[in-house]
C-alpha positions as CSV (number, residue, x, y, z in Angstrom):
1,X,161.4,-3.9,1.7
2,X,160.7,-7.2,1.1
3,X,161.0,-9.0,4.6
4,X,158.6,-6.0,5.9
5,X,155.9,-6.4,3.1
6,X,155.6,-10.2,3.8
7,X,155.6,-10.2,7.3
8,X,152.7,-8.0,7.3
9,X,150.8,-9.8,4.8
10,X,151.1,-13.5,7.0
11,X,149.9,-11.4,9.9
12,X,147.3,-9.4,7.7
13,X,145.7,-12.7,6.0
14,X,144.6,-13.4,10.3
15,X,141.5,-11.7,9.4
16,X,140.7,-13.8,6.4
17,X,141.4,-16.7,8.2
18,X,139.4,-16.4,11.5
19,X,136.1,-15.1,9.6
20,X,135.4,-19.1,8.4
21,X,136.5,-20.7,11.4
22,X,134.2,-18.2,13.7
23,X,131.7,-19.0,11.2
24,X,131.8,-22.4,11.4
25,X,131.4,-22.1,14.9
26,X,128.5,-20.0,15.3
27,X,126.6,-22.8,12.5
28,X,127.9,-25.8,14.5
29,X,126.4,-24.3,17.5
30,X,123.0,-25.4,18.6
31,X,120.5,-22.3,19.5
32,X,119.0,-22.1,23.1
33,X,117.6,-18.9,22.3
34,X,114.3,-21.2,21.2
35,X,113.6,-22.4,24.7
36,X,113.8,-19.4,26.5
37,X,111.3,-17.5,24.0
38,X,107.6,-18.7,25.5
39,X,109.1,-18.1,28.9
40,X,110.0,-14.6,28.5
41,X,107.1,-14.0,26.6
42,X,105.4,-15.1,30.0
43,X,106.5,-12.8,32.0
44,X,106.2,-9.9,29.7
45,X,102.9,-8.6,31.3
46,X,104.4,-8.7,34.6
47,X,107.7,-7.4,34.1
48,X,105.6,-4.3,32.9
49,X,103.2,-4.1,36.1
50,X,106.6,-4.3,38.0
51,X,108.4,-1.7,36.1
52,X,105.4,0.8,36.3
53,X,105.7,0.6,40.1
54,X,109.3,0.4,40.4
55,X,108.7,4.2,38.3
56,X,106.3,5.7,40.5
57,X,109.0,4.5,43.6
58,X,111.7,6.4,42.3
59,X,109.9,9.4,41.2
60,X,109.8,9.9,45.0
61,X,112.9,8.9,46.0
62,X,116.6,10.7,45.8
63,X,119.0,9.4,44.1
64,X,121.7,7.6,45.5
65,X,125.4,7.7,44.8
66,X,125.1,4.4,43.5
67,X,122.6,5.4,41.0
68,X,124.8,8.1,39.9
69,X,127.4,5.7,39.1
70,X,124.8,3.6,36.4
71,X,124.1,6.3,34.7
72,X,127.8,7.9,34.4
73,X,128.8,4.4,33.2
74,X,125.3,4.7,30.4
75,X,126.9,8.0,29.5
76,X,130.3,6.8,28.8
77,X,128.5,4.4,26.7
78,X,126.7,6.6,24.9
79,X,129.5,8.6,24.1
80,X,130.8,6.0,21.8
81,X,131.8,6.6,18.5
82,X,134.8,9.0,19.7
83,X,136.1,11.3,16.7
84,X,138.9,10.6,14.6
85,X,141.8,11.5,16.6
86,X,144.7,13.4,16.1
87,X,147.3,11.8,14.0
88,X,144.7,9.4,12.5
89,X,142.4,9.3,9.1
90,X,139.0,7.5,9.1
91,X,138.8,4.7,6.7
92,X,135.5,2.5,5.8
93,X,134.7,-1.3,5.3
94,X,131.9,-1.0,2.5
95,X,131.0,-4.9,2.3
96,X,131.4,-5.0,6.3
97,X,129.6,-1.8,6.8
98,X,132.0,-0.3,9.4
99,X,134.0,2.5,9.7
100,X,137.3,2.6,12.1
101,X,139.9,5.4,12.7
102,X,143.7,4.4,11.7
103,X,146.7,6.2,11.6
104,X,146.9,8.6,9.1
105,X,149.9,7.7,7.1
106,X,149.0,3.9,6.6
107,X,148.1,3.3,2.6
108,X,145.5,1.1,0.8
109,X,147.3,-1.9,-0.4
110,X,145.9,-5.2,-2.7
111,X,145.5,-8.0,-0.5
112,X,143.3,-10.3,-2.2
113,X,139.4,-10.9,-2.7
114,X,139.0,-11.8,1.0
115,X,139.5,-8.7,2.3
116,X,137.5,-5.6,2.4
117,X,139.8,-3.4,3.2
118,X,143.6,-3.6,3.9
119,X,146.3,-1.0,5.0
120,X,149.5,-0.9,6.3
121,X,152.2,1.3,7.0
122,X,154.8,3.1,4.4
123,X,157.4,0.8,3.6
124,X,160.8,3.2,4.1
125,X,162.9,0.7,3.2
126,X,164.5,0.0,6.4
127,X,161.9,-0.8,8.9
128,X,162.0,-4.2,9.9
129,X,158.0,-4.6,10.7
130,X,155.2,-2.7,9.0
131,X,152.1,-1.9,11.2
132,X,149.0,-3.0,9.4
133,X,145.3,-3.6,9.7
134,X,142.8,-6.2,7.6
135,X,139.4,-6.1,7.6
136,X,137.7,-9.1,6.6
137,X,134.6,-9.5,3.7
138,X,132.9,-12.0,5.7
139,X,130.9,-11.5,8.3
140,X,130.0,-13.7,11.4
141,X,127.0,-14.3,12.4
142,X,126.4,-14.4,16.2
143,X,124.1,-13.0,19.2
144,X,126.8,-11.9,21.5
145,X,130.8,-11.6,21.2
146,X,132.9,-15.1,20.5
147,X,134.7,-16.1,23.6
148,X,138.2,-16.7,23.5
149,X,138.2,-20.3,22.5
150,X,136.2,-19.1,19.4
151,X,138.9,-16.6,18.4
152,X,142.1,-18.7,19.9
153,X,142.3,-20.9,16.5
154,X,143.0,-18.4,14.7
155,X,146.2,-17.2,16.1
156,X,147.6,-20.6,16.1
157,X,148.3,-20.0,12.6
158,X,150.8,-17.2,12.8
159,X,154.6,-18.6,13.3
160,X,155.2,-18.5,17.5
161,X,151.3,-17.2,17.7
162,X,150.9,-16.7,21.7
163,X,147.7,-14.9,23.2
164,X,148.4,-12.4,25.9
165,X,145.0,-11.4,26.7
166,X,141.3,-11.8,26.1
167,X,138.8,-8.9,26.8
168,X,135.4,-7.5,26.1
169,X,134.7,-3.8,25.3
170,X,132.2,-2.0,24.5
171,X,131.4,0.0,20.8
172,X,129.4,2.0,19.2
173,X,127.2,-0.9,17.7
174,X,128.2,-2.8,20.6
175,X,130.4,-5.3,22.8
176,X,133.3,-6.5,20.7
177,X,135.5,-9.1,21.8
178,X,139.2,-8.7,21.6
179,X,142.3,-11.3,21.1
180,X,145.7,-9.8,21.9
181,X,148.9,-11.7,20.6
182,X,152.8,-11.9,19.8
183,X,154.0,-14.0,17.0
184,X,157.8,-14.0,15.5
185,X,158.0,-12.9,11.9
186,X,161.9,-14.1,10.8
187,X,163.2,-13.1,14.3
188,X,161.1,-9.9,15.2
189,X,158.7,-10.3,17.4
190,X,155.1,-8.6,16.7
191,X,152.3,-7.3,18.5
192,X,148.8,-7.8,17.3
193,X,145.0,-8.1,18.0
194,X,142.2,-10.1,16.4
195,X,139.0,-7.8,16.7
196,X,135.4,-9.3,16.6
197,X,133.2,-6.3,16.5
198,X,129.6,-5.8,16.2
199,X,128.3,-4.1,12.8
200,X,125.0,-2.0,12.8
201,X,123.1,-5.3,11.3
202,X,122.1,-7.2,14.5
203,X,123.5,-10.4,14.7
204,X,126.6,-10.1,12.7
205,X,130.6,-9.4,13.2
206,X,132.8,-7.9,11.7
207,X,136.9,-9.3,11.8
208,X,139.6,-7.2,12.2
209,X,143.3,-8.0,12.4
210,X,145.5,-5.0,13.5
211,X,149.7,-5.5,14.1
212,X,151.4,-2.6,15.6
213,X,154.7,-1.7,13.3
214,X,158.5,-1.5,14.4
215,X,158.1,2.1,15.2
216,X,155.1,4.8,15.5
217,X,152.0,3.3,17.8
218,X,151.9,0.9,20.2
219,X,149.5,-2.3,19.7
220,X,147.3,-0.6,23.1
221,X,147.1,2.2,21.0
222,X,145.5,1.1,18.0
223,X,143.5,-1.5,20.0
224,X,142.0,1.5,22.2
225,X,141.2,3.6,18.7
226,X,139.3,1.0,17.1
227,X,137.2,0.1,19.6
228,X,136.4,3.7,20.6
229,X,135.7,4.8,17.1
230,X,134.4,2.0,15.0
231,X,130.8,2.3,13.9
């Protein structure tokens, strides 16, 4: 169907698009990192006199249900990357070096030499709005997730591109930041995310554009499943 197979490449091509403009970002911003080095070098020595003692305190102390709560919140962390789910078939990003659970009966498709990896959903013919996901070649380098102004740009490319949300999660390799939008493809109205998400080289992200389909998953849904199972 061809209304279904280029709506989902214009929403597809959002990864390819927001990997230059993050990049450009992340050189045309100036690094503070350099001025806060000597002074946490500083106070190495007695962060580690402090932390011996704070040790020996709560060896003899009982834990409190506060302190239960950190470390259920570590574990939940830790946890992280959740298996493949039911319904769902892990595919990989070799140039971005991640790996991400989407459902099962999306197929490889060409994009073009900008993406790593792109699938979408069967094309039956009759479904208005295939569901799709794009992950970018490039990656971006940064030392924490881009904020929402960083990743806003990019949606303002898409026809009637609106955000609906900004968050922060946290993967496998990481916090990843997330974009949630609605754009209008020729009168249907789409649901989508823009994915920054750390890759297992420090200092680098990898961009993700996922669309939820006519029918099948909701956008929460493969939202949720990215983030708990990329790595």
């Amino acid at each position: 169907m061809k209304t279904a197979r280029t709506a989902a490449t214009l929403l597809a091509a959002l990864a390819l698009t927001t990997a230059p403009v993050l990049t450009a970002c992340s050189q045309s911003t100036p690094n503070s990192d350099s001025g806060s080095s000597s002074s946490a070098a500083s106070d190495g020595s007695a962060d580690s006199t402090k932390s011996d003692d704070k040790d020996s305190k709560a060896d003899k102390t009982d834990k409190t249900d506060k302190d239960g709560g950190k470390a259920s919140a570590s574990a939940t962390k830790n946890d992280l990357p959740k298996e493949t789910p039911a319904g769902y078939q892990e595919v990989t990003a070799p140039t971005a070096g991640v790996a991400l659970a989407i459902p099962e009966d999306w197929q490889s498709t060409p994009l073009d030499s900008s993406s790593d990896i792109y699938y979408r959903a069967p094309d039956n013919g009759f479904t208005p709005y295939l569901g799709n996901v794009n992950v970018s070649k490039t990656l971006i380098p940064a030392t924490s997730a881009p904020s929402e102004d960083e990743l806003s740009p990019a949606i303002s490319q898409v026809p009637g591109g609106t955000s609906t949300g900004y968050s922060t999660e946290q993967t496998a390799n990481g916090e990843a930041a997330i974009l949630s939008y609605t754009a209008s493809i020729e009168g249907q109205t789409v649901n989508g995310a823009v994915i920054a998400a750390p890759t297992k080289e420090k200092g680098k992200f990898a961009i993700i554009s996922i669309n939820a389909g006519s029918s099948g998953q909701t956008i929460d849904e493969l939202k949720t499943t990215v983030i708990e199972t990329i790595h």
